[in-house]
TORRONU-7969 format. One line per field, with one value per residue (C-alpha): y, z, x; residue number from 0. Coordinates in steps of 0.001 Angstrom, whole numbers. Layout:
py	c(Y	...)
pz	c(Z	...)
px	c(X	...)
resi	c(NUM	...)
This chain:
py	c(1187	1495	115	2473	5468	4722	4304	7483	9933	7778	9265	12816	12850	11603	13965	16513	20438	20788	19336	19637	18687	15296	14223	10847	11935	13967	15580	19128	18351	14704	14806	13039	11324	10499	10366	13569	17000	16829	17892	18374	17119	20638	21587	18851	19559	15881	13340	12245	9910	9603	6910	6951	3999	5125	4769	1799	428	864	-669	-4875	-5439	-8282	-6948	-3677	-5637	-5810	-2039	-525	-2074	908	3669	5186	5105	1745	-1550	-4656	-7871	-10577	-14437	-15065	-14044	-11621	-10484	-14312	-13089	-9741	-7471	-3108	-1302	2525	3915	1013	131	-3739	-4975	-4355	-445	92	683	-287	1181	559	3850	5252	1544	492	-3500	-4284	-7277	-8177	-11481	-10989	-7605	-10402	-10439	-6834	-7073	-9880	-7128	-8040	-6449	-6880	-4387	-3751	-1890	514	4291	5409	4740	7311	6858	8896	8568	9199	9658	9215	8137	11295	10934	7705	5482	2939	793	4135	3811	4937	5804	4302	3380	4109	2471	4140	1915	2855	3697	4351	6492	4599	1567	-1601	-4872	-5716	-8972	-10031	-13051	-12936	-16169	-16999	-18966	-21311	-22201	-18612	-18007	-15695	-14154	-11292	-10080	-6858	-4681	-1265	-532	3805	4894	7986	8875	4997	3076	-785	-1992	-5766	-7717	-11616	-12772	-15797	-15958	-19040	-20916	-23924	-21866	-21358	-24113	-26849	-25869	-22611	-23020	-20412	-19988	-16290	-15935	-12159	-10878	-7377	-5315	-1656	624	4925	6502	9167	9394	12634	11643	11987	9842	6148	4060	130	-2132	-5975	-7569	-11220	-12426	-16626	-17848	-20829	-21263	-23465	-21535	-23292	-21901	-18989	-19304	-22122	-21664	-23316	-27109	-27001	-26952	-28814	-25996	-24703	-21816	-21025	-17313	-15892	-12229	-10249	-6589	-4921	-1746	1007	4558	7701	11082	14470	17611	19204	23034	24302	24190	21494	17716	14834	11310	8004	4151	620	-1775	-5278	-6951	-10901	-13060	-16705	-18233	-21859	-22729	-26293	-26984	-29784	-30208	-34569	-34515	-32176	-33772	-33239	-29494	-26638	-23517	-21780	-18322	-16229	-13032	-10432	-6312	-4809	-771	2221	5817	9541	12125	15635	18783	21998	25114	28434	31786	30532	27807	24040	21936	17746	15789	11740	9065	5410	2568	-1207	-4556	-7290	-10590	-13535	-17316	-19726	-23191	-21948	-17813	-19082	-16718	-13198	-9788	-5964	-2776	-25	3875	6533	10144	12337	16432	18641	22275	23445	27279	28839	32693	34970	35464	31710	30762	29556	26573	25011	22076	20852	17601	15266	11307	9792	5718	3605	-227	-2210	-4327	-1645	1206	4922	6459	10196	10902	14368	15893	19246	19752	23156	24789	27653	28943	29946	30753	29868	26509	25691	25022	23745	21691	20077	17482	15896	13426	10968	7327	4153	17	-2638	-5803	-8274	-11605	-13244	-11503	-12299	-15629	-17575	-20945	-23924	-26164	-22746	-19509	-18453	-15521	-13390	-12357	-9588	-7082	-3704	-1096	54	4021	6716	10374	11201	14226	15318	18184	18660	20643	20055	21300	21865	22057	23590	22942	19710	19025	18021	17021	16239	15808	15489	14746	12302	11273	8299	7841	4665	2692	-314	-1667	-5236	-7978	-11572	-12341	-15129	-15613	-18852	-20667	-23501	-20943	-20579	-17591	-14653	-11334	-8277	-4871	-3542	-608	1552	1701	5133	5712	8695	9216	11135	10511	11865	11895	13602	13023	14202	14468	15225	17887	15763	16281	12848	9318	10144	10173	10005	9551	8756	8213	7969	7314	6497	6033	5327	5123	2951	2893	228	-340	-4529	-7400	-10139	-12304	-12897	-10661	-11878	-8384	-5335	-5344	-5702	-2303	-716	1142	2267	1990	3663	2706	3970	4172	5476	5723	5690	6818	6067	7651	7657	3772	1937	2884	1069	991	170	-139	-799	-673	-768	-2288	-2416	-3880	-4263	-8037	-9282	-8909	-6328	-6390	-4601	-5816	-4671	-5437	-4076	-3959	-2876	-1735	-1405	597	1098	1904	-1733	-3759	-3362	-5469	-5742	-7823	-7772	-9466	-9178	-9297	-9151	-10090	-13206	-12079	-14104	-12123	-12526	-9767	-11379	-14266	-16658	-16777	-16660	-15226	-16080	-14812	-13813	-14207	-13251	-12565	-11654	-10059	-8767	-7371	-6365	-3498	-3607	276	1555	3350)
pz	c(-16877	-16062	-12440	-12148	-13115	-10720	-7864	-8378	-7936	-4796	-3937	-4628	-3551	199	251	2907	3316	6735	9083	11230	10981	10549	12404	11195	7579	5426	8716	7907	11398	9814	8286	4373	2960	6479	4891	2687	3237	5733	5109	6337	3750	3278	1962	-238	-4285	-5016	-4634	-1141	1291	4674	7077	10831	13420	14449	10741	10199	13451	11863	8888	8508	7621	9552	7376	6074	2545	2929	4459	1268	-882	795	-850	-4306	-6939	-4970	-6789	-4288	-6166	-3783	-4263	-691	1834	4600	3266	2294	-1027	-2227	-5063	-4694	-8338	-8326	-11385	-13549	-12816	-12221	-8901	-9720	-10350	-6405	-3982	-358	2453	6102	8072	4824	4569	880	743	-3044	-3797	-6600	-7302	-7552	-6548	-5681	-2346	-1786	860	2552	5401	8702	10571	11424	11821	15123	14517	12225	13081	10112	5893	3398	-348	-2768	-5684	-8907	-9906	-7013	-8514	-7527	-3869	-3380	-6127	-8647	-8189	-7490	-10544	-10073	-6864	-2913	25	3209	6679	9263	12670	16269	18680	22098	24754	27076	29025	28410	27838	25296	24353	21272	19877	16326	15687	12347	9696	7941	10728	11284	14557	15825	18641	19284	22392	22362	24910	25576	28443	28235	31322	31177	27443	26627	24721	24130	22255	21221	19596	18355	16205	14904	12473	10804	8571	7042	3808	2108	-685	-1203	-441	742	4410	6004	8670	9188	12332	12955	15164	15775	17890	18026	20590	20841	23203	23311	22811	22798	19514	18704	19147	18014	17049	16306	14662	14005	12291	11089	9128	8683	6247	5133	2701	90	-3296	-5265	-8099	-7408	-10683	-12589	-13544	-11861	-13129	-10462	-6788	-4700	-5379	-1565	-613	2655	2827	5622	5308	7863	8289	10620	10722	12817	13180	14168	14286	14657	14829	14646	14028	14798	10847	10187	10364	9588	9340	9391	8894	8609	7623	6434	4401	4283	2317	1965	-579	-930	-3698	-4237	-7462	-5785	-1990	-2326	-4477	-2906	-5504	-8734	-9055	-6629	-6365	-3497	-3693	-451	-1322	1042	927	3312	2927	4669	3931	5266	4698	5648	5603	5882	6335	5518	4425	450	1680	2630	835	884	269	878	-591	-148	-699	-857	-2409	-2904	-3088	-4457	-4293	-6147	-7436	-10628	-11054	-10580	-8008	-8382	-7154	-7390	-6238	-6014	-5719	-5073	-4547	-3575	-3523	-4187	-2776	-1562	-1958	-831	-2784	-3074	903	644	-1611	-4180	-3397	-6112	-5534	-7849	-7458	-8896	-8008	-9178	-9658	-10271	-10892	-11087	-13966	-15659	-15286	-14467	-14445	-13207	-11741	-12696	-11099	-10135	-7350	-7446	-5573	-5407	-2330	-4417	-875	2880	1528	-1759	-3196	-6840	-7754	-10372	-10768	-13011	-13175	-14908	-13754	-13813	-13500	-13916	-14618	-11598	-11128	-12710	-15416	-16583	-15649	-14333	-16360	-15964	-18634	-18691	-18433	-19883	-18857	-21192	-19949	-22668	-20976	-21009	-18063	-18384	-18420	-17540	-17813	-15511	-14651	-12966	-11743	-9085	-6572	-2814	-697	2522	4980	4216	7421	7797	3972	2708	-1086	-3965	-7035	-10146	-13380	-13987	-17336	-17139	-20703	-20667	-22547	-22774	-19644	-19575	-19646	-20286	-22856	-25852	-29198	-29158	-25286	-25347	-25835	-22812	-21187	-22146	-21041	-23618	-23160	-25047	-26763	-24666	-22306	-21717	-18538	-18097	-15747	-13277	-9333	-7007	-3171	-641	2878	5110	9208	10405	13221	16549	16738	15419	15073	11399	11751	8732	5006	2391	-992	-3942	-7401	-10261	-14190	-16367	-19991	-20875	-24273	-25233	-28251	-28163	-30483	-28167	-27991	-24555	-21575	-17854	-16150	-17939	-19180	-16223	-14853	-13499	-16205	-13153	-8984	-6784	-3158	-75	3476	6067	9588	12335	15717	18911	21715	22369	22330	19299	15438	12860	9556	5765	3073	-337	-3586	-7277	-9687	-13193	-14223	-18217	-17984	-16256	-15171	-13090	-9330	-6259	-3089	617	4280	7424	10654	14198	16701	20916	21768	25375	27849	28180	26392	22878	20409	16886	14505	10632	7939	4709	879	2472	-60	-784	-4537	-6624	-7688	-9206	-8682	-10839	-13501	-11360	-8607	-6983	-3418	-738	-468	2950	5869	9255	11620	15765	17608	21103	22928	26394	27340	31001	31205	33714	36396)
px	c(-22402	-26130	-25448	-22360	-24506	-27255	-24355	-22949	-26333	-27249	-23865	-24956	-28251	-26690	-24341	-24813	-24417	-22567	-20757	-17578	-14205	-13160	-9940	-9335	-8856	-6465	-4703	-3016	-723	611	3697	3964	7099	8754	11875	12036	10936	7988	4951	1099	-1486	-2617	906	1452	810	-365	-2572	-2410	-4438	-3638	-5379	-4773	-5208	-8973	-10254	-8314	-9908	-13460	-12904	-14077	-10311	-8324	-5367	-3718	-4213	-7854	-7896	-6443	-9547	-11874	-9586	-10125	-6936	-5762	-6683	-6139	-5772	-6005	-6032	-5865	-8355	-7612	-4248	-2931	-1539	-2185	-1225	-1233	-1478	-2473	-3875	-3846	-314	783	2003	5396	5020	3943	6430	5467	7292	7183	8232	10001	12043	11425	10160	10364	11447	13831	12325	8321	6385	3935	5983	5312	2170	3997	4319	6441	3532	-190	-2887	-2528	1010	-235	-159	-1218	-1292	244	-1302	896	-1054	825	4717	6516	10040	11372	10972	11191	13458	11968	9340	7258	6403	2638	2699	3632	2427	4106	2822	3441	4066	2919	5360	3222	4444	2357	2450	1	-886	-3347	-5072	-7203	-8903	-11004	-13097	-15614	-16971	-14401	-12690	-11454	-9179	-6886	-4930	-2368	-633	772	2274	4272	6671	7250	9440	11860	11219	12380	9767	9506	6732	6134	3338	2784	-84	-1234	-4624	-5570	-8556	-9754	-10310	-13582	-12883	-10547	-6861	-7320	-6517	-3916	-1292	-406	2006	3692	5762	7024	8961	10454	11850	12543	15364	17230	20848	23431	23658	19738	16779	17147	14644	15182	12656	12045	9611	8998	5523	5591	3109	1933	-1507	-2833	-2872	-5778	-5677	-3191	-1049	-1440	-5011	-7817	-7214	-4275	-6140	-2902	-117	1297	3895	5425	6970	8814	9745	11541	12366	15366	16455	18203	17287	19216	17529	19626	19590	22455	21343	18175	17500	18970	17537	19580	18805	20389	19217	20671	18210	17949	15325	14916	12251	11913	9390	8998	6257	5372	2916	1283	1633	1006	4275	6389	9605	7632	7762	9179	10814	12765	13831	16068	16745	18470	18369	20796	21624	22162	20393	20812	18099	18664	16525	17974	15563	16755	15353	14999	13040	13833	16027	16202	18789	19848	22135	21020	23105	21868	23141	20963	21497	19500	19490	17154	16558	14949	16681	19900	22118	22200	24002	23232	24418	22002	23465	20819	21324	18557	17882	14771	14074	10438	9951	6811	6351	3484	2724	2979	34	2588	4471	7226	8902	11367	13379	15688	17053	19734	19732	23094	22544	25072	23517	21542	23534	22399	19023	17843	14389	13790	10142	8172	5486	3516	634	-1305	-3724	-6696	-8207	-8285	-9819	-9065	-5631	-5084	-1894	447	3227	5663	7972	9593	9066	10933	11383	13826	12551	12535	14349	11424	10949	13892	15312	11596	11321	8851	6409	4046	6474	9604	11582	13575	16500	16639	14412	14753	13815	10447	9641	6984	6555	3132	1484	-1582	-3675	-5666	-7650	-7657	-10715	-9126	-12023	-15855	-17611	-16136	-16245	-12615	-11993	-9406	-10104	-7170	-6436	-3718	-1852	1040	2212	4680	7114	8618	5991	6718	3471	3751	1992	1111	-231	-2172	-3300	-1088	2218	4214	3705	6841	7365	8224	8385	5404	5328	3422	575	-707	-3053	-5171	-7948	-9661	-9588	-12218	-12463	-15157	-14945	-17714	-18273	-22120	-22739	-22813	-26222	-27322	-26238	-24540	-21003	-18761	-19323	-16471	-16846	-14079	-13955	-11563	-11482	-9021	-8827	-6116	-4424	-2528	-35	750	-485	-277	-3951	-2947	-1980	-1462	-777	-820	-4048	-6384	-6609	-9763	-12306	-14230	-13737	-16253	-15551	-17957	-18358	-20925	-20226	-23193	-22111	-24384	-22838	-19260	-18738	-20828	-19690	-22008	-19639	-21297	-18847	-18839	-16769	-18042	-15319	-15350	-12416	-11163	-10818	-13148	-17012	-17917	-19141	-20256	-19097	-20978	-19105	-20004	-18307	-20222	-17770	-18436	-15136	-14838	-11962	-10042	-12565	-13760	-15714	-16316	-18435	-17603	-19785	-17689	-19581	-22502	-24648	-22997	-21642	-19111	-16155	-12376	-9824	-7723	-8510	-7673	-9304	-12503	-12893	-14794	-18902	-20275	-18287	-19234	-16229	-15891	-13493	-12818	-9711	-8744	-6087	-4338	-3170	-656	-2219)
resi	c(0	1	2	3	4	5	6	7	8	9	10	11	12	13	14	15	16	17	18	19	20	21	22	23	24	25	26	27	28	29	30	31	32	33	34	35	36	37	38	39	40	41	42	43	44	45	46	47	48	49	50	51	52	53	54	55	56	57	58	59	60	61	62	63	64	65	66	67	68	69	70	71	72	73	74	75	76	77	78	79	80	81	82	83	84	85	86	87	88	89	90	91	92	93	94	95	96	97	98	99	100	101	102	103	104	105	106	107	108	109	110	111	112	113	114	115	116	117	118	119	120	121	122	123	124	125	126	127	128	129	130	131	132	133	134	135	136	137	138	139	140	141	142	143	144	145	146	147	148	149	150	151	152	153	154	155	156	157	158	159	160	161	162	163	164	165	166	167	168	169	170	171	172	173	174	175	176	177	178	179	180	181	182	183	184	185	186	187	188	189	190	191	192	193	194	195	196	197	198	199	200	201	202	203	204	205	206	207	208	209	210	211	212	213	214	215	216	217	218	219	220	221	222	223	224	225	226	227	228	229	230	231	232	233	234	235	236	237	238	239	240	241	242	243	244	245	246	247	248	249	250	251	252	253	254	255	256	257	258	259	260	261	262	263	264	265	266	267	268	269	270	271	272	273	274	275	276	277	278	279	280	281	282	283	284	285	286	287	288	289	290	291	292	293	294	295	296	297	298	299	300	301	302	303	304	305	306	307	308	309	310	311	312	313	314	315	316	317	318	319	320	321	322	323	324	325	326	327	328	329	330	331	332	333	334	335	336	337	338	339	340	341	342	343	344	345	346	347	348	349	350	351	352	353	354	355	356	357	358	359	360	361	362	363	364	365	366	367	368	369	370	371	372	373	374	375	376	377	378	379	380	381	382	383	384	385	386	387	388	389	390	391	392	393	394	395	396	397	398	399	400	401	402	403	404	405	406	407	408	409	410	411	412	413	414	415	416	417	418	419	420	421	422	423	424	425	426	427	428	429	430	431	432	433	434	435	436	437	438	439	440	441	442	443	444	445	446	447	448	449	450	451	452	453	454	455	456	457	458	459	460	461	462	463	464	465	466	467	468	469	470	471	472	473	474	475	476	477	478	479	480	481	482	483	484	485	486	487	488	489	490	491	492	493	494	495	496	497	498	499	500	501	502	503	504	505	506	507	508	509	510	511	512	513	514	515	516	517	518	519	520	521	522	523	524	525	526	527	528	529	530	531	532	533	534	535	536	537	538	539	540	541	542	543	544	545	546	547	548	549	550	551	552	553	554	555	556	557	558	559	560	561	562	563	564	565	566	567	568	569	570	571	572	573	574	575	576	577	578	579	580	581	582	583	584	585	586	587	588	589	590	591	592	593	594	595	596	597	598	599	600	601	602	603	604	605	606)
């Protein structure tokens, strides 16, 4: 506490008085929840963080996995390093109560939300990231159970060719090609990547190949928009699940993403639109890779659905509505074969009163499952201009989860699924104040409740039990969530400072002696970043990130990246935990000390 105390007034004390407006952060002119009603950040009466492609650029990330550990509110738990295997929980949530979302296309996965971050894309298609910290149910389905992340893919209206190579310590490598054709408002863009490593111990080498494509035109209809994606990987998991006696388990995943947009507009109020999309993923897990036969699961699963969002503005304000319809279907040595139906129906109404300082929002989703029947997402947004800066907010909503394949069917010598599970629920609310722009200053800062029931952890009594999930009783979160984000006047090399933080006081009502998930939530998360600017081409980034998490000791990590950006070449230099400290995001694992990293890239642009 002493160290976390002493972090947070060096974060005062560097805190400066004036500035200008930062670009690259919390954007009024970005649109939130793609799919829904639209809005800018400034409009929107929660808890929102939006990245965009420059930031992301700065940051000593080689995936959007290791990008979300610089954000406040987001808890990355990674085994693997550089994005390998990875784990999102917001606000003390588990893996499985994060939805991620590619363009507004949700990727949960009925068999593990381990599978979540196994994203069909790398880091050079990213546009932007969309945090939506807190319930999001009502917007987006289950799964959003304490929030989602949406990434938001590029689609350039320019024409290039682009090459990259990263090299580093532990026999790090890497290349991508990417390119974009634009001609007469029709826009192809393509990339293929390929990053590998010897690992920093014993069987934790990687093969991470992606490849990704997506295309814009217009149509009488509307504009279309078609994407592909396909990420192939293939790692040793020392240690990933079976506790650190086991160093020789292996898994191969292959997920892939398709799906087909059409935008309309068939009134000048009206916005309507429509998607097919398909979601595949492949996991092959082998507990020790020199006897394949002794021990191994494969899982397919396949999402395929169709959605239609439409907006309709009028003089009583705007009004959402959708229907999304998706059957899933699952195939596995160890689950057994399974089939569901999923129903959703979606409609909310934004009304802005008072000269518009007072913005209400109320919504509601409906969810049919064909195996565990019908549930209703009921929520409430609100906002209030307090003035030309400062706008305080509110939200409600209910929350919800269905237990996934493996938590109810997985079976092996150490785990036992219980196929009696029941749907776990939330009611969450927050409240918050936004600091639109002081001289370049912009800030949130809320207070956030989630009181739940039934949340499902597997737990034990004594170590040699099996492992068994059970809904608990309850698990209540509440907490407090702080961000500042700061540009200097151009009249020095200081460019950018960012700092968040997040507590949580968990309370929870379960007698097990053991608990693998739902008791390792942050206490405390301060995260940090300073920018240095030297002209228009070299950034100098510092980052860091405080963690005190409930189960296990707590840490500081440091990483740097130094960037030379020019006009068709650019370079960058990262050296992650800097200082060489030993740390476990979850109690598995523990990842790799310093690692120094180099990159360069090349763009070809059309004349």
């Amino acid at each position: 506490m002493k160290t976390l105390l002493t972090v947070l007034v060096a974060l005062l004390f560097m805190l400066p008085v004036a500035a200008q407006q930062d670009t690259t952060r919390l954007l009024n002119e970005v649109p939130v929840y793609a799919n829904r009603i639209q809005t800018g950040f400034n409009e929107t009466s929660a808890s929102v963080i939006v990245v965009n492609a420059a930031q992301l650029q700065q940051t000593p990330a080689l995936s959007v996995a290791d990008a979300l550990h610089y954000f406040a509110g987001v808890d990355m738990r990674q085994r693997g390093a550089n994005g390998v295997q990875a784990d999102a929980g917001i606000r003390g949530s588990t893996f499985d109560q994060v939805l991620i979302l590619i363009n507004g296309i949700k990727i949960s996965d009925m068999q593990t939300g381990h599978h979540s971050m196994n994203l069909p894309i790398d880091m050079e298609n990213v546009e932007r990231i969309e945090i939506l910290k807190g319930p999001a149910a009502r917007v987006f389905g289950q799964n959003a159970f304490a929030g989602a992340i949406n990434i938001i893919t590029k689609n350039p209206e320019e024409t290039f060719v682009k090459l990259q190579a990263v090299a580093g310590e532990n026999g790090l490598g890497g290349g991508r090609l990417s390119a974009s054709l634009y001609e007469n408002g029709v826009g192809h863009y393509l990339s293929a990547s390929r990053d590998f490593s010897d690992g920093y111990k014993y069987n934790t080498n990687y093969v991470i190949s992606n490849y990704f494509y997506q295309a814009g035109w217009k149509g009488k209809a509307g504009t279309y928009s078609l994407l592909a994606g396909l990420t192939d990987r293939s790692f040793g998991a020392n240690g990933f699940y079976a506790g650190v006696a086991y160093q020789d388990q292996y898994e191969s995943v292959q997920t892939s993403l398709t799906a087909l947009s059409l935008q309309t507009k068939p009134r000048d109020h009206v916005r309507i639109d429509h998607r097919l999309y398909w979601r595949r993923n492949q996991d092959e897990y082998i507990f020790n890779k020199n006897n394949p036969t002794a021990y191994r699961n494969l899982h397919t699963n396949n999402t395929v659905g169709y959605e239609v969002n439409a907006a309709i503005t009028g003089k009583a304000g705007i009004t959402g509505i959708g229907a999304d319809i998706n059957h899933l279907k699952l195939t596995s040595n160890n689950l057994g074969d399974h089939n569901r139906t999923v129903t959703t129906l979606f409609l909310e109404h934004r009304v802005e009163l008072l000269n518009k300082k007072l913005d209400i929002t109320p919504g509601v989703q409906f969810n049919h499952y064909s195996d565990f029947g019908t549930n209703v997402f009921p929520g409430i947004d609100a906002g209030y201009i307090l003035t030309n800066n400062l706008k305080a907010y509110a939200n409600l909503g209910y929350t919800y989860r269905v237990p996934s394949y493996t938590d109810l069917y997985y079976s092996d010598p150490a785990n036992a699924g219980n196929p009696g599970l029941k749907p776990e629920h939330a009611v969450s609310y927050e409240a918050g104040i936004k600091l639109l722009n002081i001289a370049g200053l912009t800030a949130q800062a809320s207070y956030f409740v989630r009181n739940g029931n039934r949340i499902i952890d597997w737990t034990k009594e004594n170590e040699t039990d099996p492992w068994r999930p059970d809904n608990l009783i309850g698990v209540n979160m509440r907490g407090l969530d702080l961000n500042f984000s700061y540009t200097f006047p151009e009249i020095n090399f200081l460019h950018r400072f960012d700092v968040g933080y997040t507590y949580i006081d968990a309370e929870k009502q379960q007698d097990a002696t053991f608990s693998r998930y739902a008791l390792e939530n942050l206490n405390h998360q301060v995260v940090g970043s300073l920018s240095l600017k030297f002209g228009n081409q070299v950034f100098s980034n510092f980052y860091f990130r405080y963690v005190d998490r409930e189960n296990l000791p707590d840490y500081m990590i440091s990483d740097m990246r130094l960037n030379w950006i020019g006009r068709s070449w650019s370079v960058f230099g990262d050296v992650t935990n800097l200082f060489n400290k030993p740390y476990q995001e979850t109690n598995l694992v523990v990842l790799p000390g310093r690692w120094i990293k180099l990159g360069v890239s090349y763009t070809i642009r059309k004349s």
